[in-house]
N, C-alpha and C positions, 0 to 999 in steps of 0.2 A: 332326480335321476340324470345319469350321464352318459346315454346308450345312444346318442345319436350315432355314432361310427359303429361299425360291423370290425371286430377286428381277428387277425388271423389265429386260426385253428391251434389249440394247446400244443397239438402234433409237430406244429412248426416249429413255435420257439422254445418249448422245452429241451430241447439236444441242444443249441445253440446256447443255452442260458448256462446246463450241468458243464460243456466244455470253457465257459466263461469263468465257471467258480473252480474246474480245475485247474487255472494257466492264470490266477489272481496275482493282481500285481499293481503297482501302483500308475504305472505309466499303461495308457488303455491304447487300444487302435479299433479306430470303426473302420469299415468295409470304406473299400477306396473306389472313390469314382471311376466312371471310365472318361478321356481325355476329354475336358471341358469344349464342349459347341461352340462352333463360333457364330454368335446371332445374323441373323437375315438385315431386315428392316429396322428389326427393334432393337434399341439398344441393351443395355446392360442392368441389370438388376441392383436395388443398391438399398442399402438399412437405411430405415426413419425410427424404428425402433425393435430391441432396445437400442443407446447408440453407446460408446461408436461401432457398437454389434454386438448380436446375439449367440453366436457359437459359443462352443463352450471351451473357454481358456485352461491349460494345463500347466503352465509353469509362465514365472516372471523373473525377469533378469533386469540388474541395474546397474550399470558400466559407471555411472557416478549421481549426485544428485541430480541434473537433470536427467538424463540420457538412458532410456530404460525399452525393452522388448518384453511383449505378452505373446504367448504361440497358443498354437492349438487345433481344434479339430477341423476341418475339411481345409487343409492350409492357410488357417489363420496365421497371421501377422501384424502386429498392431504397436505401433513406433510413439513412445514420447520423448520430448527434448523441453518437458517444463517438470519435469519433476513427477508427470502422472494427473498433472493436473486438464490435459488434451492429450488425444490419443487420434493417430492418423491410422489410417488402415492401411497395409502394404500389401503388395501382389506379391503373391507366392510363386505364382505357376504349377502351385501344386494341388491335390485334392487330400493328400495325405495328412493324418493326422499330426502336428507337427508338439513334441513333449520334452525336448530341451534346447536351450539356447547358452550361449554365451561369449562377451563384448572381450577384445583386447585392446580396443580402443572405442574412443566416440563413434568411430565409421567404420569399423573391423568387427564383425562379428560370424559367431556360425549357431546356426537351427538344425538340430535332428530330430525325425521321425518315422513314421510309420512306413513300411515296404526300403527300408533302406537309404531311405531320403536322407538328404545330406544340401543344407545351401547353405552358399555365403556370400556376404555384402562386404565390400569396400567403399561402400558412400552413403552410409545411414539406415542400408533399405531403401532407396532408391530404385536399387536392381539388384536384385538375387538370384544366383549364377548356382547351377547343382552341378554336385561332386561325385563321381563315382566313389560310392560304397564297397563294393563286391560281395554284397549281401542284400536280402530281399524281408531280413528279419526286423521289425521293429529296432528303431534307435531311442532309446528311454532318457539319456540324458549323455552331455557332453561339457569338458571342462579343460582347459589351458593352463600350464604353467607361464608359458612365456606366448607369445605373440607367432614363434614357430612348430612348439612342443604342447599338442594335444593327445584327449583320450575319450571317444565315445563308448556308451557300452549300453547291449540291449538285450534283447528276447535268444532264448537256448545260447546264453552263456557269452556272446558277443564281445569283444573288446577290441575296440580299433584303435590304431597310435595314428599319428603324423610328425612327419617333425620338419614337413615344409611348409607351414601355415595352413596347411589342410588340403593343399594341390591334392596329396597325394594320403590312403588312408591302407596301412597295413594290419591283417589281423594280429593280434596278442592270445597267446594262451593261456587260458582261463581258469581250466580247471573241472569247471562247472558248464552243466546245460539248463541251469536256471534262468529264470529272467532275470534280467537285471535293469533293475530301474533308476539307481543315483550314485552321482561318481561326483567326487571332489578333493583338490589337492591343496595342499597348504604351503607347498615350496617346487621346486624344479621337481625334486625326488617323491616325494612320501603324496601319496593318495590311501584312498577309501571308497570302494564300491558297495552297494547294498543291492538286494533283490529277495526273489520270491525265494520260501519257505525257509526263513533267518539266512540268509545266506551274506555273508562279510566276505568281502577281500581286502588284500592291502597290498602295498607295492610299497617299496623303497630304493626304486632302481625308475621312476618314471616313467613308470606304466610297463615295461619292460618283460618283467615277471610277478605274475600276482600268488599271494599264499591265504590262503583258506582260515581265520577267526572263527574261534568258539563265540555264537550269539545267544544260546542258552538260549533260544526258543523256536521254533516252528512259524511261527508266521511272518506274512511277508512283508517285507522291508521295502520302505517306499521314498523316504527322503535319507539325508546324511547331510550335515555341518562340522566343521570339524576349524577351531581358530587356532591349534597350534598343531603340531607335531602331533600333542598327545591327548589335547581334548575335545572330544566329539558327541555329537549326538545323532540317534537314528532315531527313526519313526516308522511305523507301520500300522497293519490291522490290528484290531481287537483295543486299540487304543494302546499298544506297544510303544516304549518310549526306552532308549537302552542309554545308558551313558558310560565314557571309558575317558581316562586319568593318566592312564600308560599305555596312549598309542594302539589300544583293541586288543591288549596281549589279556584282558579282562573289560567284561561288558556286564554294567549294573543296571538290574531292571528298576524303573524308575514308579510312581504313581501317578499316573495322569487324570483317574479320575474321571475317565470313560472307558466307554468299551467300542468309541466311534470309530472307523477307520482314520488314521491319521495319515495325510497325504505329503507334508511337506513341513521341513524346519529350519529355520533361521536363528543363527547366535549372530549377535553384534561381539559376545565380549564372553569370557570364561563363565561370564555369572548370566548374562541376560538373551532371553531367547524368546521366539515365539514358533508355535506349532500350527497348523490348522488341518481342517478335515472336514469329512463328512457331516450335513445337517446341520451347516454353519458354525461348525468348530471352532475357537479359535483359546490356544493355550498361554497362558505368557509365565516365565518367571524372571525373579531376579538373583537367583541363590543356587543357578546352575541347573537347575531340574530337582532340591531338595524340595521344596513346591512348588506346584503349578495351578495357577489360577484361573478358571474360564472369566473371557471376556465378550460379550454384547457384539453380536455381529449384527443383529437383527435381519436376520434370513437364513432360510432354513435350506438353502442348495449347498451342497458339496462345493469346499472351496478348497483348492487342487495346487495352488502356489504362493509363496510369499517370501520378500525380500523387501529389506529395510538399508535405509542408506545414512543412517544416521541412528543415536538412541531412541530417537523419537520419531521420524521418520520411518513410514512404512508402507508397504501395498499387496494388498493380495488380490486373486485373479479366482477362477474357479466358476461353474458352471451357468450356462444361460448368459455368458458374456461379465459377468456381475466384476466390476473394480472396486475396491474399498480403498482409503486413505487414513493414514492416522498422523496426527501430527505431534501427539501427544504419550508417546508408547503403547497406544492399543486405549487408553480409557475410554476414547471417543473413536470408532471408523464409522466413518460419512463414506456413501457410496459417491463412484466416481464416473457411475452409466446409471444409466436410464432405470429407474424406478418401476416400470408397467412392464411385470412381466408375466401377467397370470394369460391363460388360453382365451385368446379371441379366436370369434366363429363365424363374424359377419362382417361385410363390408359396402358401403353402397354411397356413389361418389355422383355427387347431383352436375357438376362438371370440375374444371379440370385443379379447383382451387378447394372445392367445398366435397367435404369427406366425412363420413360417421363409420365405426368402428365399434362390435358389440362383442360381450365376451363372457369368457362365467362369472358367477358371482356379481352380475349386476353391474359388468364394466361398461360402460361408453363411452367412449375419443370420439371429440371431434376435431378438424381442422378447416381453416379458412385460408390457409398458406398453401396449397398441395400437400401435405404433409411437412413440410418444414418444422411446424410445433405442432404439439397432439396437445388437447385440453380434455380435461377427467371433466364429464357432464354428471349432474347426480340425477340416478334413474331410481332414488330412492326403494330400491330392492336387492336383496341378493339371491334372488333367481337368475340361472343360467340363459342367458339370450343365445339364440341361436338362427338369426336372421334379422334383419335388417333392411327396407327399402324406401326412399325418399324418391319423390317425385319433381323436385324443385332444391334449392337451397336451403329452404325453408318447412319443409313439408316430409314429415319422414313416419316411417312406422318399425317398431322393432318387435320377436316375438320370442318365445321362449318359453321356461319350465311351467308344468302345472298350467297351463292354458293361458301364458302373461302377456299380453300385451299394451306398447307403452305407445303412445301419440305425442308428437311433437307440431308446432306448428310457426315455429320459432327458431328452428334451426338448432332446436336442444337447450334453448337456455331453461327453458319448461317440458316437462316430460311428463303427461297425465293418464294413468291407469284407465284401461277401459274396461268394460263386461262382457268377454270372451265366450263366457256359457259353457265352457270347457275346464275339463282336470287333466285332458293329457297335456305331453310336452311338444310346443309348436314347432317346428323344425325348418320351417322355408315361411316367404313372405312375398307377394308380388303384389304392385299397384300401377295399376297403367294412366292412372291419373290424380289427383288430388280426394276423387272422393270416392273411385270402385278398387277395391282390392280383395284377395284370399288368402290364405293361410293356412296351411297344411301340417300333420304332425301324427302323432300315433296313433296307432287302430284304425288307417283310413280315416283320420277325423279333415273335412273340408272344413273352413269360415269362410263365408261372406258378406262383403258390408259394400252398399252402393251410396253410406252417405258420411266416408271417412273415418268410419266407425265405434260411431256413437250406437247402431246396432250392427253385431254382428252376429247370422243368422247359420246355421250348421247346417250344409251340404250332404246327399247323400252317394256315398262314393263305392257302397254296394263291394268294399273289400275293407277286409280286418288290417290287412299290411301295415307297418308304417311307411308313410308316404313324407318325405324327406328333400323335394322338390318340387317349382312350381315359377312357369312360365308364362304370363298371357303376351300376346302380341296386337292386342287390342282390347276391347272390354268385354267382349264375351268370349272371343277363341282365346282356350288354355289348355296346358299340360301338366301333369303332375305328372312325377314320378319316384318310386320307391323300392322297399325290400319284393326278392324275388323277382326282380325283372317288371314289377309295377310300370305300366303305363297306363296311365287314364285321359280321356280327350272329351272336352266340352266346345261349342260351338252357340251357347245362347246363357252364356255367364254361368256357368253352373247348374242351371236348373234340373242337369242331367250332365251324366257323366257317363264317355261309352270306355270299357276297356281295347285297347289297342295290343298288337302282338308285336314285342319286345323281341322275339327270338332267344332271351335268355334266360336265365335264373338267378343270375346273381346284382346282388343291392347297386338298385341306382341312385347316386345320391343330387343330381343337380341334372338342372335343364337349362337351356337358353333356345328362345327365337327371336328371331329378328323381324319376322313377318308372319302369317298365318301359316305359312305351307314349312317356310324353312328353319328347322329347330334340331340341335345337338345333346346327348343326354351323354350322360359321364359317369364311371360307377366303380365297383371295387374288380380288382384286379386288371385296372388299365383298358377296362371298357368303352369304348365312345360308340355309339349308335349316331345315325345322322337320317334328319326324312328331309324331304324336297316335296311329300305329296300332305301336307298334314298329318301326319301320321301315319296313313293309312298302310306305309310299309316304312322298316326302319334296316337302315342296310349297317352290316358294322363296320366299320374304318380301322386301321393297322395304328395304334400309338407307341409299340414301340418298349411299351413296358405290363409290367405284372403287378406293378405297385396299384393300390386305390386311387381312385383318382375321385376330389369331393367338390369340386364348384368349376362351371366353366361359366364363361363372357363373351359370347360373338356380340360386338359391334355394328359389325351389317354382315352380309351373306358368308362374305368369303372369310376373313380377319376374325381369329378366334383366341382362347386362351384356357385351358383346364390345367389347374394346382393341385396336388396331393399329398401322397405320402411322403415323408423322408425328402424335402423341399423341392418335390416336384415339380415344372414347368414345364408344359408343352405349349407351343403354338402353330398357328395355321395360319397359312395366309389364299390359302386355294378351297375354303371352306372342309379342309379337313384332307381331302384328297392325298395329304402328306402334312405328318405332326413331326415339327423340330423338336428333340431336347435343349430348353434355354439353360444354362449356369445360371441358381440361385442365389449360390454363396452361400448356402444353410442346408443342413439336414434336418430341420423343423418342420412338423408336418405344418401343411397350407391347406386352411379350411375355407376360407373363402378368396374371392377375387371380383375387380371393379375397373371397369375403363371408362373414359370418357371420351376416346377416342381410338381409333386401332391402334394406336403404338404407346398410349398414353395410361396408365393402369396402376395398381395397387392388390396388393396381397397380403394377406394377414395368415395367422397360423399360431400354433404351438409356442409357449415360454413370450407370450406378449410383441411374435414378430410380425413388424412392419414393413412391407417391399416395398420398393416405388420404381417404377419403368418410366424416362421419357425417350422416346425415340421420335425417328426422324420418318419421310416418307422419299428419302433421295435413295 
């Protein structure tokens, strides 16, 4: 089972989901942050995994074999000048979704995306300078004849020209108040736009005035390549593949051989092309689109962009950060990021070099670098962990589905199965020394073991709840915490357990204290409770937000940290009295969190992401 999260009511997201499948399109926009915080004490957030990052990439551009831009959601940018073989991360200064790019030179380029956003770089990425749009509509894609004469075009029907390098951006009349998501030109004059529900255009005046194509289908149109004048190829839903011979004055439906969304196409040449899409698509032929062959992605995420700089030479980009290469025309793509990207849920960093990381399906990382390198530990199961706590370097405990729990004493290089006594699913873990610890999990189920847990003995916690955290601040004072505003308090390890008044109803999913009396709870919809008296009363604190919030970290009294939903970070340095929002650089949710110091810490979360904070105390 995988119910540890509470998540939001069907009421919520089914409105938002049915106007999603109305407005379907290739080029997507998530909800745009509000202006990035600028941190306190701590510094800046940054990927350990996946690398060189985990947002999810939408389109890939390549100004030649080296020289190549990946964009994407919460204003990704991600700069190669080997070919794709390293990839830098660039500062956007934006939070917008960002869904097309493209070079007129090695250091000249432009990025559009979501809310109208518009940058350009004259030194690599470097720095990237925004351009007034005069529109607030999604920018889907963007395309250059010359180095002065541009054409972006996007959501209800959008088409902007420049013809001074992109200073300046005028609208074009359309036609249409479709989206539109791929625009590309084959000379100063003739272009081709595509968008949602078949929708073609074509210009033969340089964007100037566009005229409306018979596409002989209904669905929506998501990529376009076109190597001459007259032959082209588009892609869309349903596994849509169209091809045209004379220019779009006729569009021939092709056999791709799915029914997957297809996101994006590339021809090298009239005959050879490749397509990709959804659930790790990817199409190649060499006979123009008369067949098309599926090839070996090996992964199963949406991959959203591809561009080849050569016949054999290629790269596609696409969701949870994922880069592929091929050297070969597609028989072989080797990915070009980080491998580990399934859901971690724990994290627990013994100091400031030594780190363990738990996740479903039986994952554990560890590192001895700070996170520099992650090493795959074999925990010989694939039950879902969901907790994690070490007491030394060497000394750790992990728990998880069906009542699993694993013992290290080695620092993971040995990870030995104990006898739980339990079938539910454990959900929190805390050891305040080498050999007393608990363990908390569904149905009110308590463990505890005072001799490292060789036995562990089951608590009575006198509530059905799931209980989903769990704090001691020494060997007998402890907190749990869980569904419905759950608060429980012992005071002689367990032996008993008194309920405390929460003031709330809704799921707490994490605790921390630092001493017996001072302890922070965290929970769904931006919860944080705080006591200074052991419990005995819990006052609630302003965060600032609505979202979940699933694991917090104080340090000592005052220096705090809680992660959550949609790459939530909040911190404290007044023991809560006031929670900054930090910039995570992800809309991945964050399950767990780990410090070793107040400004020193780690976050894990959703699609296998890994944070790492060092900050300073000037």
């Amino acid at each position: 089972m995988r119910h540890a999260l509470r998540f939001k009511p069907v009421s919520v997201w089914i409105p938002a989901l049915l106007l999603l499948l109305l407005q379907v399109c290739a080029c997507s926009e998530g909800p745009v942050d509000p202006p990035v915080p600028v941190p306190q004490k701590s510094s800046a957030w940054f990927w350990q995994n996946p690398l060189p990052q985990g947002n999810n990439l939408l389109y890939v551009f390549f100004f030649d074999a080296n020289t190549g831009v990946a964009v994407g959601e919460l204003g990704t940018i991600i700069h190669t000048a080997d070919g794709g073989a390293t990839w830098t991360i660039q500062d956007s200064h934006t939070s917008a979704a960002l869904s097309g790019a493209y070079f007129t030179s090695a250091n000249t380029a432009t990025v559009v995306g979501g809310s109208g956003k518009i940058l350009q770089t004259s030194d690599g990425g470097v720095t990237w300078v925004s351009r007034p749009s005069g529109t607030t509509e999604l920018l889907g894609a963007v395309s250059f004849t010359d180095a002065q004469t541009g054409i972006i075009v996007g959501w209800s029907g959008t088409i902007l020209r420049t013809t001074d390098g992109g200073t300046t951006w005028i609208r074009q009349p359309s036609g249409t108040d479709d989206h539109m998501c791929g625009v590309g030109f084959t000379d100063a004059t003739t272009g081709t736009a595509v968008g949602s529900r078949g929708v073609i255009l074509r210009t033969t005046d340089g964007g100037t005035t566009w005229v409306s194509q018979s596409s002989g289908t209904g669905n929506s149109l998501s990529g376009v390549s076109f190597v001459d004048a007259n032959t082209g190829t588009v892609v869309g839903t349903e596994g849509t593949i169209l091809r045209t011979t004379d220019g779009g004055a006729t569009w021939v439906e092709q056999t791709s051989g799915t029914i997957n969304h297809l996101s994006s196409v590339y021809f090298m040449d009239a005959n050879t092309g490749t397509v990709v899409g959804e659930y790790g698509t990817i199409l190649r032929t060499t006979d123009g689109g008369a067949t098309w062959l599926m090839q070996t992605s090996d992964t199963g995420t949406t991959l959203e962009g591809v561009a080849f700089t050569g016949a054999n030479s290629g790269t596609i980009v696409g969701r949870g950060g994922v880069i592929l290469h091929t050297t070969d025309g597609g028989s072989h793509w080797e990915r070009r990021s980080s491998q580990i990207t399934v859901e971690l849920r724990g994290v627990s960093s013994a100091d400031a070099n030594n780190g363990t990381v738990v996740g479903v399906d039986g994952v554990i990382l560890r590192t001895m670098d700070g996170g520099t390198t992650w090493e795959t530990q074999n925990s010989e199961t694939y039950e879902d962990f969901f907790g994690v706590c070490f007491t030394n370097a060497s000394i750790g405990t992990a728990v998880g589905e069906h009542g699993t729990i694993l013992r290290t004493t080695n620092a993971g290089s040995k990870w030995l199965s104990q006898t739980s006594g339990a079938s539910e699913d454990l959900l929190g873990v805390s050891f305040t020394d080498a050999s007393n610890g608990t363990a908390v999990g569904e149905h009110g189920t308590i463990l505890r073991t005072n001799d490292g847990g060789i036995t562990w003995l089951k608590q009575s916690s006198e509530t059905g709840a799931n209980l989903r955290g769990v704090s001691f601040a020494d060997v007998n004072k402890g907190t749990v915490v869980g569904d419905g505003g759950t608060i429980l308090r012992t005071n002689n390890g367990g032996i008993t357990w008194l309920k405390q008044s929460s003031g709330t109803s809704l799921t707490l999913h994490a605790v921390s204290f630092t001493d017996a009396k001072t302890g922070t709870a965290v929970g769904e919809d931006g919860t944080i409770l705080r006591t200074t008296d052991s419990g005995a009363t819990w006052a609630k604190q302003t965060s600032g937000t609505t979202v979940d919030l699933f694991a917090v970290r104080f340090t000592d009294a005052n220096a705090g940290t809680a992660v959550g939903e949609s790459g939530t970070i909040f911190q404290t340095e007044n023991g809560g009295t006031t929670w900054g929002k930090r910039w995570s650089g992800t809309r991945n949710w964050l399950y767990g969190v780990s410090f070793t110091s107040a400004y020193t810490g780690t976050a894990v979360g959703a699609g296998g992401t890994i944070l790492r904070t060092i900050g300073t105390t000037d």
